[in-house]
Backbone as CSV, one residue per row, in Angstrom:
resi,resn,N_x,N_y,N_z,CA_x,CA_y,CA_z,C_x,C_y,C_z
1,UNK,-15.913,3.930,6.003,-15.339,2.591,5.936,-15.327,1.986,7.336
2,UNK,-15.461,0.328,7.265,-15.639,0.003,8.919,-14.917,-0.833,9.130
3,UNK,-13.848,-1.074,10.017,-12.932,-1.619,10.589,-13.635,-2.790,10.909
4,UNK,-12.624,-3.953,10.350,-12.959,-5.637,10.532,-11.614,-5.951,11.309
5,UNK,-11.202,-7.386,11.359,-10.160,-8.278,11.876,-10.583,-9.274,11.849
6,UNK,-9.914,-10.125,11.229,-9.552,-11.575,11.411,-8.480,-12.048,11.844
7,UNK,-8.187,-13.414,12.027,-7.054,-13.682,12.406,-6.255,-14.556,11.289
8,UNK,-4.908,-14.426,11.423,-4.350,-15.551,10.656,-2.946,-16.099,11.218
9,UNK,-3.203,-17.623,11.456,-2.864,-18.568,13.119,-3.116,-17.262,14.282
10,UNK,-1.717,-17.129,14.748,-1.946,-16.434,16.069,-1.963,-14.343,15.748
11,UNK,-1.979,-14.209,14.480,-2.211,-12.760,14.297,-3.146,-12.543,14.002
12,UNK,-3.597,-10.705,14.404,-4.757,-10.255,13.754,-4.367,-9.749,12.606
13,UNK,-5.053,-9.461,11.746,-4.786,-8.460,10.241,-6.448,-7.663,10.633
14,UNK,-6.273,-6.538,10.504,-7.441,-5.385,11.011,-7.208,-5.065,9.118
15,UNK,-8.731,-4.473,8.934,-8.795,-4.007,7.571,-9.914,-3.382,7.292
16,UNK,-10.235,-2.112,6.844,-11.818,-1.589,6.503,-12.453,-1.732,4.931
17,UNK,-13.533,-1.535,5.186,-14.657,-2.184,4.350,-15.472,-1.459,3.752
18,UNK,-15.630,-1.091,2.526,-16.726,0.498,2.341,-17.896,-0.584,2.294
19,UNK,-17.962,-2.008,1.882,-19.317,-2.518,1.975,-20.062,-2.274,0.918
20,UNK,-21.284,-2.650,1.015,-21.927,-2.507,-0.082,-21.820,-3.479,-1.454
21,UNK,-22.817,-3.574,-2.021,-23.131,-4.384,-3.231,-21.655,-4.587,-4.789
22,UNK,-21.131,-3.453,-4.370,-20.438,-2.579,-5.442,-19.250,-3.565,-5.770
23,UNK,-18.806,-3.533,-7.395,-17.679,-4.578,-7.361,-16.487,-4.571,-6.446
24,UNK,-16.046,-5.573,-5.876,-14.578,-5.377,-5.234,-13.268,-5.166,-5.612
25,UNK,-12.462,-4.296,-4.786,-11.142,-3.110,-5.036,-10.602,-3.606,-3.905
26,UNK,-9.114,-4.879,-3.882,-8.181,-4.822,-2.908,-7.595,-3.723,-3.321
27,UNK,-7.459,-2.916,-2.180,-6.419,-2.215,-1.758,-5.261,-2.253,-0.722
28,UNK,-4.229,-2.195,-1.625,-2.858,-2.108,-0.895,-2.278,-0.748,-0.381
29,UNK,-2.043,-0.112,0.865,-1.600,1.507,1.176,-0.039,0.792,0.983
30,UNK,0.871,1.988,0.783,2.327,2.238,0.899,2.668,1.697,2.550
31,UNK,3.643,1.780,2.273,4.590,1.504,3.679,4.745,3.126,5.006
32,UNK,4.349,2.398,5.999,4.544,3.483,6.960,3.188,4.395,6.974
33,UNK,2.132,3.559,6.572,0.407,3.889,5.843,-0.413,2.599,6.514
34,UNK,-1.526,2.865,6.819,-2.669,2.057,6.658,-3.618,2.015,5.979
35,UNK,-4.772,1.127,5.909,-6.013,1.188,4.868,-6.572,2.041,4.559
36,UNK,-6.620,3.052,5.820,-7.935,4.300,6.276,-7.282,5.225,4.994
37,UNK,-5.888,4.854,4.068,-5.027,6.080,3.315,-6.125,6.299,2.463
38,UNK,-7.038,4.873,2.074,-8.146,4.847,0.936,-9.327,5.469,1.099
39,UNK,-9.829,5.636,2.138,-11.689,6.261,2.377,-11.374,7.499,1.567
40,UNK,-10.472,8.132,1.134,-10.995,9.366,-0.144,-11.415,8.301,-1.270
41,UNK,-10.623,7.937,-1.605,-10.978,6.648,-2.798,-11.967,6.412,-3.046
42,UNK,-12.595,5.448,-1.694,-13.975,4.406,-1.536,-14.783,5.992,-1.946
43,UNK,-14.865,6.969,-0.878,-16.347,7.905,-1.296,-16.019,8.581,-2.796
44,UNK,-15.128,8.582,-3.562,-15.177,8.924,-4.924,-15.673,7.834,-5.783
45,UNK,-15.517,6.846,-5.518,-15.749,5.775,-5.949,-17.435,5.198,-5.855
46,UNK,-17.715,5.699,-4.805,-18.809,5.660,-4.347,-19.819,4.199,-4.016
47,UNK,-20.895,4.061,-4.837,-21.768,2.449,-4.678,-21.026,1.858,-6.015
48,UNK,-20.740,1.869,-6.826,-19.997,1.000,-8.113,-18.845,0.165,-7.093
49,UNK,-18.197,0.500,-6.172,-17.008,-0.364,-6.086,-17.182,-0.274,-4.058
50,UNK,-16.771,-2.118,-4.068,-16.519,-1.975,-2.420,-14.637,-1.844,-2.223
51,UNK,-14.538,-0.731,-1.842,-13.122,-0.951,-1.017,-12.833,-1.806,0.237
52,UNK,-11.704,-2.570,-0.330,-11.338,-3.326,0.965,-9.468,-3.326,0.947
53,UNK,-9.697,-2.358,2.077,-7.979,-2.172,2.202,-7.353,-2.623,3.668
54,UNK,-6.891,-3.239,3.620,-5.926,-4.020,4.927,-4.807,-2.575,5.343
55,UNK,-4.861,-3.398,7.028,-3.329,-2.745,7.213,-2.477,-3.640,7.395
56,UNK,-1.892,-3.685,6.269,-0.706,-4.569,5.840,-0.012,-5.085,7.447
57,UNK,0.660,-6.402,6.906,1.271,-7.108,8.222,2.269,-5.664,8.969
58,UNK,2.203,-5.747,10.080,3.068,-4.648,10.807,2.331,-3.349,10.943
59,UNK,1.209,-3.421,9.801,1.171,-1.447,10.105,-0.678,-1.408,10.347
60,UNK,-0.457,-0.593,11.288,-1.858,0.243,11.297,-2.279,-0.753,12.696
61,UNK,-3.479,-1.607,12.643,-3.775,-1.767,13.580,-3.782,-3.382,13.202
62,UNK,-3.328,-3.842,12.538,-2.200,-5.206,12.159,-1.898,-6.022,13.111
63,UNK,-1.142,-6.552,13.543,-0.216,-7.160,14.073,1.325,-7.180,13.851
64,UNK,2.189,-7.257,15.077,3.658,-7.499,13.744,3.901,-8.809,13.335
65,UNK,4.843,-8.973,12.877,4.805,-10.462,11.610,5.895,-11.053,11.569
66,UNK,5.742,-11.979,12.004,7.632,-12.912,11.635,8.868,-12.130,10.565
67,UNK,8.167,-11.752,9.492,9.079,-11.165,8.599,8.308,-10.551,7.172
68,UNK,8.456,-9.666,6.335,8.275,-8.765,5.953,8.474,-8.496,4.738
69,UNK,9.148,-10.291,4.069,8.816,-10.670,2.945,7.824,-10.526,1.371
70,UNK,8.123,-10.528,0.404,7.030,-10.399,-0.229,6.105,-11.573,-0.211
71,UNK,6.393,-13.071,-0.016,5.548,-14.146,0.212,4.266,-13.754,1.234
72,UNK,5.123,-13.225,2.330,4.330,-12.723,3.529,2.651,-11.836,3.094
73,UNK,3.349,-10.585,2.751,2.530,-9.880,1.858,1.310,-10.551,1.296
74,UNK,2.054,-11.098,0.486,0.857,-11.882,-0.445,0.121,-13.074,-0.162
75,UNK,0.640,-13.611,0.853,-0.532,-14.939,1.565,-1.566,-14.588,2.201
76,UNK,-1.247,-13.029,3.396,-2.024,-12.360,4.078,-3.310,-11.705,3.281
77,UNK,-2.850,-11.422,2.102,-3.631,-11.047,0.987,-5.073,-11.774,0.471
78,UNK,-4.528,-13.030,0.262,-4.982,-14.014,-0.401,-6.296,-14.795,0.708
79,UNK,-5.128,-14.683,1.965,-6.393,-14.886,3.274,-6.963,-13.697,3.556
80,UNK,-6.926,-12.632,2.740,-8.409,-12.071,3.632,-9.352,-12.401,2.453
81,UNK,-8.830,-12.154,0.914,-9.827,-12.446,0.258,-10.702,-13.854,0.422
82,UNK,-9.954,-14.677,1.150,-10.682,-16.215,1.116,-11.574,-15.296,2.372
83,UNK,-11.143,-14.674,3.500,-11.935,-14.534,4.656,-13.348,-13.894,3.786
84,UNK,-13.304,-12.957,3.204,-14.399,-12.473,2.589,-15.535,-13.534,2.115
85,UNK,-14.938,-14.552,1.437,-15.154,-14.970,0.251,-15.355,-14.665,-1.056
86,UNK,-14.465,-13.834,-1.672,-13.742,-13.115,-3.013,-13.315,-14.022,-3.925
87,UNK,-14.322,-15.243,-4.114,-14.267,-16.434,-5.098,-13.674,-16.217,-6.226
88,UNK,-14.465,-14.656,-6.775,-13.958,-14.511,-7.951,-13.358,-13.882,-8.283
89,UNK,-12.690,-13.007,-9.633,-11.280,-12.392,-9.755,-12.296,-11.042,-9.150
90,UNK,-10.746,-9.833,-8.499,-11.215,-8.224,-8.112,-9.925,-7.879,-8.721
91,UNK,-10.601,-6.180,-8.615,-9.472,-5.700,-9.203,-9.111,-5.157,-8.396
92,UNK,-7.783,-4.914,-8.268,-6.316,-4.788,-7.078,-5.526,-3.898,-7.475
93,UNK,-5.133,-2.699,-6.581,-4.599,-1.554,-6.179,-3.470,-1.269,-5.379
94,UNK,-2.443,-0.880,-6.080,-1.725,-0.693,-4.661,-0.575,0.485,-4.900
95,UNK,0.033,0.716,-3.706,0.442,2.732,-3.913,1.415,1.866,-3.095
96,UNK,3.113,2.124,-3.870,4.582,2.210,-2.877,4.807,0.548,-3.120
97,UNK,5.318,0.700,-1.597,5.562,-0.620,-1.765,4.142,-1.835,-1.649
98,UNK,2.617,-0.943,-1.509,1.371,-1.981,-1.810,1.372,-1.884,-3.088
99,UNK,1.951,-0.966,-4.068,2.244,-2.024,-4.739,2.672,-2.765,-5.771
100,UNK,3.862,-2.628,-5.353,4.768,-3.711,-5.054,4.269,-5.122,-5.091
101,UNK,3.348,-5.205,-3.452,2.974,-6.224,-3.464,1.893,-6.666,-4.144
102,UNK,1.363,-5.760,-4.888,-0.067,-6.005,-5.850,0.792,-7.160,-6.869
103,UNK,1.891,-6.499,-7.493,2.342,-6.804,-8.809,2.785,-8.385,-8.413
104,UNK,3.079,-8.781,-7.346,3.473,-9.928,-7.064,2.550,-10.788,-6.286
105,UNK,1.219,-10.444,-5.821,-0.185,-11.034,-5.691,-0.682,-11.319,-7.104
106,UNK,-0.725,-10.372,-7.944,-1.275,-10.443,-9.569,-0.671,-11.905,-10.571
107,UNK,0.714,-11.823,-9.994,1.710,-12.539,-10.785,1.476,-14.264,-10.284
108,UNK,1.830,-13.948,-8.747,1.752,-15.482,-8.168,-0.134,-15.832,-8.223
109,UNK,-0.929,-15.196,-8.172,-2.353,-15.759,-8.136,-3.358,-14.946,-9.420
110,UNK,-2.727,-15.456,-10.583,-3.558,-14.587,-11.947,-5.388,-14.958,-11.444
111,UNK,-5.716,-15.696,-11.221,-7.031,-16.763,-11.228,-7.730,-15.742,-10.136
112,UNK,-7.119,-14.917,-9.229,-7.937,-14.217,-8.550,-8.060,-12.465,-8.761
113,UNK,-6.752,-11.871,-9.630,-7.176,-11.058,-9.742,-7.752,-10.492,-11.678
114,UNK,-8.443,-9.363,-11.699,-9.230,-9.172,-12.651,-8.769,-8.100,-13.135
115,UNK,-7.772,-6.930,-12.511,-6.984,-5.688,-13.338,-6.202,-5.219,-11.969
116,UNK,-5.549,-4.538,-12.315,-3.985,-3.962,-11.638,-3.734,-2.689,-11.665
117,UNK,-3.597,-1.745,-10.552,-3.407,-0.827,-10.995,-2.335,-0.269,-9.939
118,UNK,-1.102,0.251,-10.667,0.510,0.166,-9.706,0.162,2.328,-9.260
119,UNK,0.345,2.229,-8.723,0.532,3.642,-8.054,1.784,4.230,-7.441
120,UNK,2.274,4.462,-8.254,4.590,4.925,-8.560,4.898,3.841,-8.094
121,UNK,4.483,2.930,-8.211,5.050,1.684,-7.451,6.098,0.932,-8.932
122,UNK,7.331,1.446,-8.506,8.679,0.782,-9.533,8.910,-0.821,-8.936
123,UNK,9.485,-0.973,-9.895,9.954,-2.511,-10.326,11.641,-2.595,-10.235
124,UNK,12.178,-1.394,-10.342,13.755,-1.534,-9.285,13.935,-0.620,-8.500
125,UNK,14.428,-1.288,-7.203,14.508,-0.780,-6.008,16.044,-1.063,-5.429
126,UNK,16.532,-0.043,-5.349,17.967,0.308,-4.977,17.874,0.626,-3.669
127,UNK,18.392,0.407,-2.638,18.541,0.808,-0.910,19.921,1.674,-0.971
128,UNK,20.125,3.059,-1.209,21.509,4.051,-1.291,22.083,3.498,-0.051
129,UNK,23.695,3.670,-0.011,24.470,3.524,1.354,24.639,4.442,2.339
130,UNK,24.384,5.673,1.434,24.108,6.939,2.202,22.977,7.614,2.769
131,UNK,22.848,8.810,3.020,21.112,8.941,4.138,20.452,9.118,2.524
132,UNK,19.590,8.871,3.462,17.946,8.503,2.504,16.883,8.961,3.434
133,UNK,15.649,9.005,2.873,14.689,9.542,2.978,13.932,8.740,4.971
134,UNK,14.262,7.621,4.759,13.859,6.928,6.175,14.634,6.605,7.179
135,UNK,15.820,7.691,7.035,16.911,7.290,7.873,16.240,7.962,9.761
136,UNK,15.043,8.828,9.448,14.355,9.087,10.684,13.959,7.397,11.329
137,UNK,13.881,6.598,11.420,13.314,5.051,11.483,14.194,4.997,12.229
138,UNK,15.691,5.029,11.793,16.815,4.637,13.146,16.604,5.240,14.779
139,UNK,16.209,4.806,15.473,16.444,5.295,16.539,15.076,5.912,17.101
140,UNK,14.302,5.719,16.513,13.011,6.310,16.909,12.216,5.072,17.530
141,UNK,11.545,5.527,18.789,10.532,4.581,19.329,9.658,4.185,18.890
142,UNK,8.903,3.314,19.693,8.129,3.104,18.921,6.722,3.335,19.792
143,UNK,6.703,3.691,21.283,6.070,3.928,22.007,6.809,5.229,22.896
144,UNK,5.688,6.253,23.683,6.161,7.443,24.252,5.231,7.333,25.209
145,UNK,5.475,7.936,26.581,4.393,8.314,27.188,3.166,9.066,26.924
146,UNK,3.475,9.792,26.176,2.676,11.350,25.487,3.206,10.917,23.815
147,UNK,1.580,11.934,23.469,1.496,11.473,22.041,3.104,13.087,21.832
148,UNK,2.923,14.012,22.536,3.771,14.795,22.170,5.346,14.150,21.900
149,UNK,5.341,13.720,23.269,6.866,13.116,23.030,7.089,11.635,21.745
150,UNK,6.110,11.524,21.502,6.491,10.692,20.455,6.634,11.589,18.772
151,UNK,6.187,12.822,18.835,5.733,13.666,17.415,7.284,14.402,17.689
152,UNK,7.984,14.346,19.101,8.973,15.558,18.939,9.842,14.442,19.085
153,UNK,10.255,13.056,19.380,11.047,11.894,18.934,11.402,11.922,17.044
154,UNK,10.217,12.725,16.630,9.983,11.678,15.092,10.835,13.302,14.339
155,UNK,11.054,14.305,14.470,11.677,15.395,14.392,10.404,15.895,13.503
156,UNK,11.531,16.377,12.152,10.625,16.658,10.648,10.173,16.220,10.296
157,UNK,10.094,14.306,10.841,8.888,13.256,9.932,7.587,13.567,10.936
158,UNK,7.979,14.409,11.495,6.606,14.504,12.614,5.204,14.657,12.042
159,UNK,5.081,15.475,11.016,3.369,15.645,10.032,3.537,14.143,9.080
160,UNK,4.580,13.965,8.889,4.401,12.342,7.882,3.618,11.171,9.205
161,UNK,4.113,11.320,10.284,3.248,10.251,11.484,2.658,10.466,12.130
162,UNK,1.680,11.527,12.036,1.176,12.498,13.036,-0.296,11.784,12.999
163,UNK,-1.057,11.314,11.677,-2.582,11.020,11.480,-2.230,9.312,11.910
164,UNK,-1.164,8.660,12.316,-1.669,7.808,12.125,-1.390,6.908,13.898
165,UNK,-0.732,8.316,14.670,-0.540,7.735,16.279,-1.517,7.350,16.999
166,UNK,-1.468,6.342,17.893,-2.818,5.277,18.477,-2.366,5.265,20.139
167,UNK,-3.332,5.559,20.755,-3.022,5.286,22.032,-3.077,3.765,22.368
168,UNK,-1.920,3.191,23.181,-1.924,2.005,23.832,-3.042,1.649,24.738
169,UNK,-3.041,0.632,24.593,-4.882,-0.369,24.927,-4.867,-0.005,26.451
170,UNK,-3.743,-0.135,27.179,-3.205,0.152,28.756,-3.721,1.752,28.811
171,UNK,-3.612,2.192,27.668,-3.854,3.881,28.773,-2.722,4.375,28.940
172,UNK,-1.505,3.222,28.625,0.068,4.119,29.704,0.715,5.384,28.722
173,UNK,0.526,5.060,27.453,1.082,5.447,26.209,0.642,6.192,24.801
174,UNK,1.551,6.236,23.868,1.183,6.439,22.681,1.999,5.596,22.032
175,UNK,1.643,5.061,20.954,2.526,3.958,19.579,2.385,4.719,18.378
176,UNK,3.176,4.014,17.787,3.399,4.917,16.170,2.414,3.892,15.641
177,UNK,1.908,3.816,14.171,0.955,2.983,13.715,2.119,1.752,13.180
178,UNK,3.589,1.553,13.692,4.108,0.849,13.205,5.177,0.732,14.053
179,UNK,6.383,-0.534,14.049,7.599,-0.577,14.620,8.207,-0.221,13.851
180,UNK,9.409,1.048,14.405,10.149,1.203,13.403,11.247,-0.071,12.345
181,UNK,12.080,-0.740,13.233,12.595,-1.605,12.994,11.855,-2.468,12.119
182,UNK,10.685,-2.736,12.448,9.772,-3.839,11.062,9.639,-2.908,10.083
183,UNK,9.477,-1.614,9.681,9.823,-1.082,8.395,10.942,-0.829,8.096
184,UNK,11.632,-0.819,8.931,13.068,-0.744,8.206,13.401,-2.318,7.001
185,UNK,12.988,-3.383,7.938,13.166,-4.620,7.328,12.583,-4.527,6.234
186,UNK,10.982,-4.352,6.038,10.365,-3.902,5.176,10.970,-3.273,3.988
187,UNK,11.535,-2.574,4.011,12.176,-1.597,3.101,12.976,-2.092,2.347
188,UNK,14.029,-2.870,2.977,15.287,-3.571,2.640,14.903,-4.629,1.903
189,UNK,13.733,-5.409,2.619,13.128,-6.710,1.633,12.561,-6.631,0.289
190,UNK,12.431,-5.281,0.010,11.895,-4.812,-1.575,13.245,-4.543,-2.160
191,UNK,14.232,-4.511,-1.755,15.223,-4.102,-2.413,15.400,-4.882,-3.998
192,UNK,15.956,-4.860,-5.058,16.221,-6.075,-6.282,15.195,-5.589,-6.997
193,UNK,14.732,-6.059,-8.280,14.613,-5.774,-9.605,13.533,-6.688,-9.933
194,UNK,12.355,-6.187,-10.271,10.848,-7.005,-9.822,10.447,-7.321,-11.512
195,UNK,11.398,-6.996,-12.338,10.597,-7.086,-13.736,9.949,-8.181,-14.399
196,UNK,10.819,-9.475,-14.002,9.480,-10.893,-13.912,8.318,-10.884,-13.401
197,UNK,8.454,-10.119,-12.645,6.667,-10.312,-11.945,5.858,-8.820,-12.133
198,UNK,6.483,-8.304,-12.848,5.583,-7.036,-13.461,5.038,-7.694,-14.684
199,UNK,5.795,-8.336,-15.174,5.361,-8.714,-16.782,4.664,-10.164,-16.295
200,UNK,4.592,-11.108,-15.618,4.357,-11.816,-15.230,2.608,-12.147,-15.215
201,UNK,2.410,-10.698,-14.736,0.664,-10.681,-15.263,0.134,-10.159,-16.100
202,UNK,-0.882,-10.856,-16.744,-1.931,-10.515,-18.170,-2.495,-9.770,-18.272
203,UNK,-3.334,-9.220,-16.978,-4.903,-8.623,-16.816,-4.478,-6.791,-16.923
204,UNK,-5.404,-6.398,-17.509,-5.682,-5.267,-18.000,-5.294,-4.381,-16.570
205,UNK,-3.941,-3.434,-16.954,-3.257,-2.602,-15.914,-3.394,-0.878,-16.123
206,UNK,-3.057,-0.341,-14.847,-2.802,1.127,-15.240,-1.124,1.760,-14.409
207,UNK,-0.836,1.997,-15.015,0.119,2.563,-14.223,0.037,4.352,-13.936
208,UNK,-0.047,4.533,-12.527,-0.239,6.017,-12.198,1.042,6.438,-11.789
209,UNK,2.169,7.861,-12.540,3.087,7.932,-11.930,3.017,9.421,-11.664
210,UNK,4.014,9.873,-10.375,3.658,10.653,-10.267,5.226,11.290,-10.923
211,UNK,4.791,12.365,-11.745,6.037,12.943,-12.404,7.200,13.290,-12.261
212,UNK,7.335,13.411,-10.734,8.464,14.066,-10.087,8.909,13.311,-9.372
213,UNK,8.510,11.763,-9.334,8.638,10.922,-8.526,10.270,10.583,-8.608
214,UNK,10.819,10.226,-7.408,12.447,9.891,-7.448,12.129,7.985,-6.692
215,UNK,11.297,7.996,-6.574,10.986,6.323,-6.588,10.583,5.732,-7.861
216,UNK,10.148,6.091,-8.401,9.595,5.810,-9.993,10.195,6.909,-10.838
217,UNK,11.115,6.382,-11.372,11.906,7.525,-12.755,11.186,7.489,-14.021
218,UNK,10.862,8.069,-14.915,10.308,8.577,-15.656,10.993,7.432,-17.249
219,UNK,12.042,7.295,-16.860,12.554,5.802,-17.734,11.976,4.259,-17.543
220,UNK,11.927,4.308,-16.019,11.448,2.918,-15.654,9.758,3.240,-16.070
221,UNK,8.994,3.968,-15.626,7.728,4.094,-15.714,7.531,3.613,-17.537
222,UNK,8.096,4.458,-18.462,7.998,4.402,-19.571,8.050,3.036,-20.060
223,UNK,9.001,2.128,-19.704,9.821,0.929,-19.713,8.598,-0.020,-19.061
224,UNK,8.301,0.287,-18.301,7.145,-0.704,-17.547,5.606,-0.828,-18.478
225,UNK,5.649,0.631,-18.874,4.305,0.575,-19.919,4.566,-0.047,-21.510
226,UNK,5.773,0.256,-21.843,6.267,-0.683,-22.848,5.915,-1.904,-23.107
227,UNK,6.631,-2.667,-21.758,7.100,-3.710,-21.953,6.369,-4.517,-21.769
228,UNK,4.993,-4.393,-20.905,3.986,-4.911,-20.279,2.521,-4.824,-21.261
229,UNK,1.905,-5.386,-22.167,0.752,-5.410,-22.989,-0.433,-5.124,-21.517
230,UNK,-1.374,-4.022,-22.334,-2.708,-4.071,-21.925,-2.369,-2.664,-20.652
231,UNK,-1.086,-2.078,-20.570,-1.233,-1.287,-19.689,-0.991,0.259,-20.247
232,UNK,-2.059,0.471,-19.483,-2.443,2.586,-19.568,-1.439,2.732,-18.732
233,UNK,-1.008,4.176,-18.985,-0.244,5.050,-17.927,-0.841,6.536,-17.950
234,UNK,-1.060,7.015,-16.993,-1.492,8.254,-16.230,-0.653,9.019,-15.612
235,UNK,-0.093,10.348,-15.890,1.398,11.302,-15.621,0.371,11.823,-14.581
236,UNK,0.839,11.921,-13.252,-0.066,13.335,-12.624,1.303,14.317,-11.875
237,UNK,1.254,16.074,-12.176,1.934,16.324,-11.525,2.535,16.463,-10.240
238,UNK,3.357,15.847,-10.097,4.076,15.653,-8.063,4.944,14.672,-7.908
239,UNK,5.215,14.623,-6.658,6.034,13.463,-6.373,5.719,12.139,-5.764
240,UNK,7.051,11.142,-5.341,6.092,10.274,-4.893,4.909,10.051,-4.382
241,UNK,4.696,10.885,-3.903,3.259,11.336,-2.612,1.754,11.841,-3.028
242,UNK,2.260,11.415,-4.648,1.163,12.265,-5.963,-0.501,12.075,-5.142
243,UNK,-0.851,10.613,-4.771,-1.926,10.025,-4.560,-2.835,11.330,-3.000
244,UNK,-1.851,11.716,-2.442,-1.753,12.651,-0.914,-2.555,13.845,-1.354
245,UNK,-1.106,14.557,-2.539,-0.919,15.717,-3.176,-2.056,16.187,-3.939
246,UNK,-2.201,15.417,-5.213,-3.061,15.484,-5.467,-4.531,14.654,-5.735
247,UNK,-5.076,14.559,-4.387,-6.157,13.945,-4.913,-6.878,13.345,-5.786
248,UNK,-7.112,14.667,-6.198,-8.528,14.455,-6.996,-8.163,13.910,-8.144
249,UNK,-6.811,14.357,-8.348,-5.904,13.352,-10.099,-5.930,11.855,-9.536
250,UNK,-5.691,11.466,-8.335,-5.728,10.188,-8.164,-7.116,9.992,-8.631
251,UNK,-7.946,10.385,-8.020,-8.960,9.559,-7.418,-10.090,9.490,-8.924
252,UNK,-9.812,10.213,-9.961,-9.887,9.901,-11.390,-9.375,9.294,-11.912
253,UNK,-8.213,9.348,-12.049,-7.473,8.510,-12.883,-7.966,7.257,-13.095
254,UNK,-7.770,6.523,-11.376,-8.555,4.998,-10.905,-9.611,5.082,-11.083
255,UNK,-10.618,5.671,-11.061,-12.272,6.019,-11.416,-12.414,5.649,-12.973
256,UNK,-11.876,6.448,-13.649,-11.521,5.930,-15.163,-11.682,4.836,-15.816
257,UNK,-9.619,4.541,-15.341,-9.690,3.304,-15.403,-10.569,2.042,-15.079
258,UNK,-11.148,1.912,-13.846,-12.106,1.353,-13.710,-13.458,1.103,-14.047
259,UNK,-13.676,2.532,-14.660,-15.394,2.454,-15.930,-14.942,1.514,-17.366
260,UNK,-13.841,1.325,-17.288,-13.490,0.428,-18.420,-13.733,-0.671,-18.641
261,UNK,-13.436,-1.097,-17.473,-13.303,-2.715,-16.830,-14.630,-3.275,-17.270
């Protein structure tokens, strides 16, 4: 896959490209992820489909972003497909909170996309008052001198941020592929109950959950395939992280689904 950028006003949005003739696949990565999460994808996928996955506003090699909104999300979206020129409907992907923002790209712009496919990505999102899973985010830098001192800053999330640290353009440093503080916001801004805009779109869906998932409960998943006409669901065993875990169940499932289309 080959790293592009455009701009949009004074930001870049960086995003890779498998290229090729093959129908087009926005892809959305999870939060605290970039595009590159997809190149297993694109080469399973192979010449049938071009992957084109952004690193979402804030992450990867992005820019950061006024705010962290779902509007946000989805305009940035919408301008790369115009940057392409993606006239016509693609079908759109997204894992966590991408997506999240799929379901609400799908909803606010039916006319551009052509099928949907949510990856444990739930439709209610509760923020606990107590520790949670990203409570490593507090207090962590966001730059180190040494890539070490930034992996022994991050404690036990250290293998969760380890593939995705970038040396600073200066030479002086290392950066995380993200500010912590802009995912924290991030996080909080998904918070509330998305079920208008799950049902909101028409086009032929899949929902992939991963079984053990404690972001996607096994009620809501059920509830989402219910309630929503035209959508498959796919159990794979694991947890949120199913797409990581197990591969190769991902990277069928969407393969599948997509010989359908």
């Amino acid at each position: 896959m080959r790293r592009h950028q455009m701009k949009i006003d004074d930001r870049t949005l960086s995003y890779v490209d498998s290229g090729g003739s093959g129908r087009p696949l926005l892809a959305l990565h999870g939060g605290l992820s970039e595009g590159l999460a997809f190149a297993g994808l694109a080469a399973h996928l192979g010449d049938a489909w071009r992957v084109v996955a952004p690193d979402q506003r804030g992450h990867g090699s992005s820019d950061r972003a006024p705010h962290y909104r779902r509007e946000g999300y989805v305009s940035d979206a919408v301008a790369l497909l115009d940057h392409l020129g993606l006239d016509a409907p693609v079908a759109l992907l997204g894992y966590s909170l991408g997506g999240l923002n799929a379901y609400h790209l799908a909803a606010a712009h039916p006319d551009r996309i052509s099928a949907l496919v949510g990856v444990d990505a739930t439709v209610e999102i509760r923020i606990p008052d107590g520790p949670n899973w990203f409570d490593f985010l507090q207090g962590l830098p966001a730059t180190a001198p040494t890539r070490e001192e930034l992996l022994a800053a991050a404690g036990p999330a250290a293998p969760f941020v380890a593939d995705g640290l970038r040396p600073l353009p200066d030479g002086t440093g290392w950066r995380l592929a993200y500010h912590p503080q802009d995912m924290l916001d991030s996080i909080h801004a998904c918070a509330g109950e998305h079920w208008e805009t799950w049902l909101a779109s028409t086009c032929p869906a899949l929902l992939i959950h991963g079984t053990g998932s404690l972001a996607l409960t096994r009620p809501v998943a059920d509830a989402m395939v219910a309630r929503r006409p035209k959508t498959a669901y796919t159990p794979l065993d694991g947890d949120h992280f199913v797409p990581f875990t197990d591969p190769d169940g991902f990277h069928k499932a969407v393969g599948s689904f997509l010989a359908t289309l």
